[in-house]
C-alpha positions as CSV (number, residue, x, y, z in Angstrom):
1,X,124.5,-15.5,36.2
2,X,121.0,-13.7,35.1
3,X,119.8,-15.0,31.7
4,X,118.9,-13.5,28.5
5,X,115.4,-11.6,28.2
6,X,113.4,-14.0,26.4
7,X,112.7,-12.0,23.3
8,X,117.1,-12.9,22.9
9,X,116.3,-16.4,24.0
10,X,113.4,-16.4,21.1
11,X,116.1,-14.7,18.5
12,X,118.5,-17.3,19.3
13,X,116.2,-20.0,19.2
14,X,115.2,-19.0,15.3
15,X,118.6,-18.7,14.3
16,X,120.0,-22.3,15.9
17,X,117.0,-23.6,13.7
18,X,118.3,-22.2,10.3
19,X,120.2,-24.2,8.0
20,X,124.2,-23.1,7.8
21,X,123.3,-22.0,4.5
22,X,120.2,-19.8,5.4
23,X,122.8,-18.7,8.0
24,X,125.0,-17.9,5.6
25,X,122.6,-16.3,3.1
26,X,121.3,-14.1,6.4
27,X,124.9,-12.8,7.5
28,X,125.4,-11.5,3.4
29,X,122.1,-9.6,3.1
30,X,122.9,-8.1,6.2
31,X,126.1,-7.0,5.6
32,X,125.1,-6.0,2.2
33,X,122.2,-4.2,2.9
34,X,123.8,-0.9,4.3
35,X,126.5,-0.8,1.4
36,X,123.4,-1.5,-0.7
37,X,121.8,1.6,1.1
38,X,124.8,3.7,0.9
39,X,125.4,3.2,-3.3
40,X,121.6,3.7,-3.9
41,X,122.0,7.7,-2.3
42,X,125.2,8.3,-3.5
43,X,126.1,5.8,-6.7
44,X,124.0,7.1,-10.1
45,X,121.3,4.2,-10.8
46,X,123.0,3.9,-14.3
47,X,126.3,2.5,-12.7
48,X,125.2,0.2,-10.2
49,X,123.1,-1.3,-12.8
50,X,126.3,-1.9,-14.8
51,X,128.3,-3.0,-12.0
52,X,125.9,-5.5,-11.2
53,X,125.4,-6.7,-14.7
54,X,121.7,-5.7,-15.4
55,X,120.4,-4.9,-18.7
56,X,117.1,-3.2,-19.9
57,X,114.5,-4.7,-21.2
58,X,112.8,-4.2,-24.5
59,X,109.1,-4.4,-22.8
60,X,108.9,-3.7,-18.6
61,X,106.3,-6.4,-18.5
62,X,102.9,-7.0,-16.6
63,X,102.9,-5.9,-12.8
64,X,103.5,-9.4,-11.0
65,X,99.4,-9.0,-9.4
66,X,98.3,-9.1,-13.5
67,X,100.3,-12.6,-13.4
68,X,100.6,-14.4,-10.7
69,X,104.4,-14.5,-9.5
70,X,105.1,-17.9,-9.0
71,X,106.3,-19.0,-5.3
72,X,109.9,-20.1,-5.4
73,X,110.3,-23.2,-7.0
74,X,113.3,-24.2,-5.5
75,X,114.6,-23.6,-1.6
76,X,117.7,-21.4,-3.0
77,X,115.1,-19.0,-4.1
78,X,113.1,-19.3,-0.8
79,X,116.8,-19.1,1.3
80,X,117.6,-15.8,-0.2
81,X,114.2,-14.0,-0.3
82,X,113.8,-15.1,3.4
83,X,117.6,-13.9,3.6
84,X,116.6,-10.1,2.4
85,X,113.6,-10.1,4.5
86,X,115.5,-11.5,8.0
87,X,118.6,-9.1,7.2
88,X,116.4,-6.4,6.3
89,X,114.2,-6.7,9.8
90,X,117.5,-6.2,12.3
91,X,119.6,-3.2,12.9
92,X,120.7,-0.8,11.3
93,X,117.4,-1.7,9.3
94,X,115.8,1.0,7.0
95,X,117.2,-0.4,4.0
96,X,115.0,0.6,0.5
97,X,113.3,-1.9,-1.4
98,X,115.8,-0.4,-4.4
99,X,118.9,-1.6,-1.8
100,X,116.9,-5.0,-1.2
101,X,116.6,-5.7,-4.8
102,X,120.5,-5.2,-5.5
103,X,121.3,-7.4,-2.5
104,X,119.0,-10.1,-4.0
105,X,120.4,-9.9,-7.5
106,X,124.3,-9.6,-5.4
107,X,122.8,-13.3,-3.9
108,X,121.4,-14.7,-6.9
109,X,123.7,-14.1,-9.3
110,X,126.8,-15.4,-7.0
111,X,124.7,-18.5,-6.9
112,X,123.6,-18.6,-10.7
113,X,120.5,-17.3,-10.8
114,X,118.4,-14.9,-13.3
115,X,117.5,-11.7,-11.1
116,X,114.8,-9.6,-12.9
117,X,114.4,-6.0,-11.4
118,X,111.2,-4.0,-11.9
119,X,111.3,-0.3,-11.1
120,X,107.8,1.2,-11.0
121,X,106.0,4.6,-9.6
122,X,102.9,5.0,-8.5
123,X,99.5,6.2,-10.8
124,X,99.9,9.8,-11.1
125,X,96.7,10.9,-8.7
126,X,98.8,8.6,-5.8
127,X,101.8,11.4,-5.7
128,X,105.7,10.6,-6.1
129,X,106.5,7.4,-5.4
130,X,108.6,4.7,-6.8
131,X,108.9,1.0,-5.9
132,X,111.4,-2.0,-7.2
133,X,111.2,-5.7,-6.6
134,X,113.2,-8.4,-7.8
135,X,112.1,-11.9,-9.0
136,X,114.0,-14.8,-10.5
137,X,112.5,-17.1,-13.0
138,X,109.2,-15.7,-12.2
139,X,109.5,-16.4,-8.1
140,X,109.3,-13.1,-5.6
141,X,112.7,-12.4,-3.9
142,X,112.5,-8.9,-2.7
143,X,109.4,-5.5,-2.5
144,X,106.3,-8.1,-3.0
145,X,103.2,-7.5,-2.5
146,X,103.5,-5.2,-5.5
147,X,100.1,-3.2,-5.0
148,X,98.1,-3.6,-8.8
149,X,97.8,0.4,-8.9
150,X,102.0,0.1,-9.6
151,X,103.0,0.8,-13.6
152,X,105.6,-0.5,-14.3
153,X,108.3,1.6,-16.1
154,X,111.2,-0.7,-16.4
155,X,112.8,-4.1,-16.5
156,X,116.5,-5.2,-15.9
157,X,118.1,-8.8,-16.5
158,X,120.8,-10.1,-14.9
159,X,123.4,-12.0,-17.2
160,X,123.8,-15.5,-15.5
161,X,126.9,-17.2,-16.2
162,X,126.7,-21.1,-16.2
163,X,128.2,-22.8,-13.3
């Protein structure tokens, strides 16, 4: 019987070396990822931001490069933005750092974590654009490096129930 190229072997390899729950934590984002992709073209922002719990901000806050995002204090945090970034690397792929961001906050907050969701757009002289990225208690989960040019528009907490 032939064996698997070795760029399978190597796949499998990193995968048998996860913990069950980074496993775990892998399988959601990736299923998640393409509903995620799906609401963000055809769901109004306004409603998935109510579905999933997020409220505005008084004040969108300082771009994370004007304060130094802490790294993720605990390995829950880690799990999931390494989660995002594995799911988000393997077919069907594509996914928007908006769609990343709601996955993230879908993982946190089924966990009971803060998620914090920035939406920004780029200086007018750099043309349309738009980014989001997602922190929770101050650690990167999703759309980091956020480049310092970013201004920041908005800011949406999650409510976090106790658990």
């Amino acid at each position: 019987m032939p064996s698997a190229p070795a760029h399978h072997r190597g796949r499998w390899h990193r995968w048998s070396r996860l913990s069950a729950r980074q496993r775990r934590l892998t399988l959601q984002a990736w299923l998640l990822l393409p509903a995620a992709g799906a609401a963000v073209r055809i769901v109004p922002l306004r409603r998935l931001l109510a579905l999933l719990e997020l409220r505005s901000t008084d004040e969108p806050g300082p771009l994370p490069s004007q304060r130094t995002p802490a790294a993720p204090g605990d390995t829950l945090s880690r799990d999931i933005a390494a989660a995002i970034t594995r799911a988000a690397a393997q077919p069907p792929g594509g996914s928007t750092c908006l769609a990343q961001a709601l996955v993230g906050t879908v993982l946190l907050h089924r966990h009971g974590r803060p998620a914090e969701l920035t939406l920004a757009v780029a200086n007018p002289g750099e043309g349309l654009a738009a980014h989001a990225w997602l922190e929770s208690d101050g650690a990167p989960i999703s759309g980091f490096p956020v480049p310092a040019t970013w201004q920041p528009l908005v800011r949406f907490r999650g409510r976090v129930e106790p658990s």
